[in-house]
C-alpha positions as CSV (number, residue, x, y, z in Angstrom):
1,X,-16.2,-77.4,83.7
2,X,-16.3,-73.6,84.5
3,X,-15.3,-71.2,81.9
4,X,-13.1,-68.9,83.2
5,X,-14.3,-66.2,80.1
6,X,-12.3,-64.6,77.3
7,X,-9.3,-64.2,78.1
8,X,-7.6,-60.3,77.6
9,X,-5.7,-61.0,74.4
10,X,-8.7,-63.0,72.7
11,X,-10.9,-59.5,73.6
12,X,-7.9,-57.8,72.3
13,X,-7.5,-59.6,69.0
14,X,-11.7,-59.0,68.5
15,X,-11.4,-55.5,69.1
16,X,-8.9,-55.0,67.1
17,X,-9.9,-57.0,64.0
18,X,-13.4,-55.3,63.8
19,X,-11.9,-51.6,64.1
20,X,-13.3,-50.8,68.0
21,X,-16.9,-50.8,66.2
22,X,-19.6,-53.0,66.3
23,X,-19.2,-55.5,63.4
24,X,-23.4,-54.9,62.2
25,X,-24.3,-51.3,63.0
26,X,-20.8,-49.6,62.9
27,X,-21.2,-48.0,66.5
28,X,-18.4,-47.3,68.2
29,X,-20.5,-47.0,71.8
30,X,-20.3,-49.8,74.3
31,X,-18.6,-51.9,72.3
32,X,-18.7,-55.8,73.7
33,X,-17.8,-59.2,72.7
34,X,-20.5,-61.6,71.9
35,X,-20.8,-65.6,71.5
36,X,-21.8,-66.6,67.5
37,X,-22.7,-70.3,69.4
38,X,-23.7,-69.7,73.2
39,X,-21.1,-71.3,75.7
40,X,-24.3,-73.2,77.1
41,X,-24.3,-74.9,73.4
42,X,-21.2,-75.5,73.1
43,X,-19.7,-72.6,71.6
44,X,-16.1,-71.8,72.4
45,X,-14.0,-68.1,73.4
46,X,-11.7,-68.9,69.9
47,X,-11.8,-65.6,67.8
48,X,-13.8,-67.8,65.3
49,X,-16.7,-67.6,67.8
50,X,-16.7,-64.1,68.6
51,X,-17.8,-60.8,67.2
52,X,-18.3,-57.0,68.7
53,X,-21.3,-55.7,69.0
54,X,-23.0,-52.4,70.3
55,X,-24.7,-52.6,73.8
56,X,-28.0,-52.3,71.4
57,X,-26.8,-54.7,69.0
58,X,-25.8,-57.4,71.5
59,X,-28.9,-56.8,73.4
60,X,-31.5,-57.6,70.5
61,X,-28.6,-60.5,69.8
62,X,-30.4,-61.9,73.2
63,X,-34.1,-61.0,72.7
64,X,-34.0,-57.7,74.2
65,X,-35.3,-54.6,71.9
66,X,-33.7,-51.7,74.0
67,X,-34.5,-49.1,70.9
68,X,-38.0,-50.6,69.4
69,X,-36.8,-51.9,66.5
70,X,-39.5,-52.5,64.4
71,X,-38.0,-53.4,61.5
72,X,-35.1,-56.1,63.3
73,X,-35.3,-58.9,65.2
74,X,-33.2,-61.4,67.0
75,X,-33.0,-63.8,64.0
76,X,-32.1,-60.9,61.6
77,X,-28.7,-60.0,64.0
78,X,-27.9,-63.8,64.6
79,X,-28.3,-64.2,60.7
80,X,-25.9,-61.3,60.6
81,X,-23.7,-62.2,63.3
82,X,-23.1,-66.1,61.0
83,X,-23.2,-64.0,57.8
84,X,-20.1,-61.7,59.0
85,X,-18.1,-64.6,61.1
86,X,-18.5,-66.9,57.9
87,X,-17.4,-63.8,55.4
88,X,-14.1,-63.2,57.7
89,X,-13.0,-66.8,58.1
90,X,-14.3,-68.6,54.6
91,X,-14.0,-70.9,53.1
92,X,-13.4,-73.5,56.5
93,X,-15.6,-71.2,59.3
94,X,-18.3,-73.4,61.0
95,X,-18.8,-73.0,64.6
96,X,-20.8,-76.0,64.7
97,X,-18.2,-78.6,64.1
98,X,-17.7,-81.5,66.5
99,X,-14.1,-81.5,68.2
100,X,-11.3,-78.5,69.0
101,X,-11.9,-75.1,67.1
């Protein structure tokens, strides 16, 4: 099945709720919508799954160090991406669960 992507009020909601700033960094620059759990693993486009992040931010998110970031690395923003998602919806938040989210 094809994904026909986020739809316009889901993007909507996720700007809004994080302020039009990237949820990590606080950047208000490029601001996009990023996957906790990757569609390709079975993540979903419910607000529960997504988070805004910085062009910067969602680019080391994928492995890609635009800025030479010594000090970060794509395991420290995915641990921050779960950290934040799981803050916001506690105590029931897991992305992982089998079934409809």
């Amino acid at each position: 099945m094809i994904s026909a992507g986020i739809s316009k009020g889901t993007r909507k909601y996720v700007y809004a709720r994080e302020g039009y700033r990237c949820a990590l960094c606080d950047s208000t620059k490029y601001i996009q919508v990023h996957h906790c759990v990757k569609r390709s693993e079975g993540g979903t486009d419910s607000v529960e799954n997504l988070i805004c992040l910085c062009a910067d931010c969602h680019a080391m998110a994928h492995g890609m160090n635009l800025n030479d970031w010594q000090d970060v690395t794509r395991e420290d923003i995915e641990q921050a991406v779960v950290e934040y998602l799981a803050d916001y919806y506690a105590p029931d938040w897991n992305p992982w669960r089998a079934g409809p989210r």
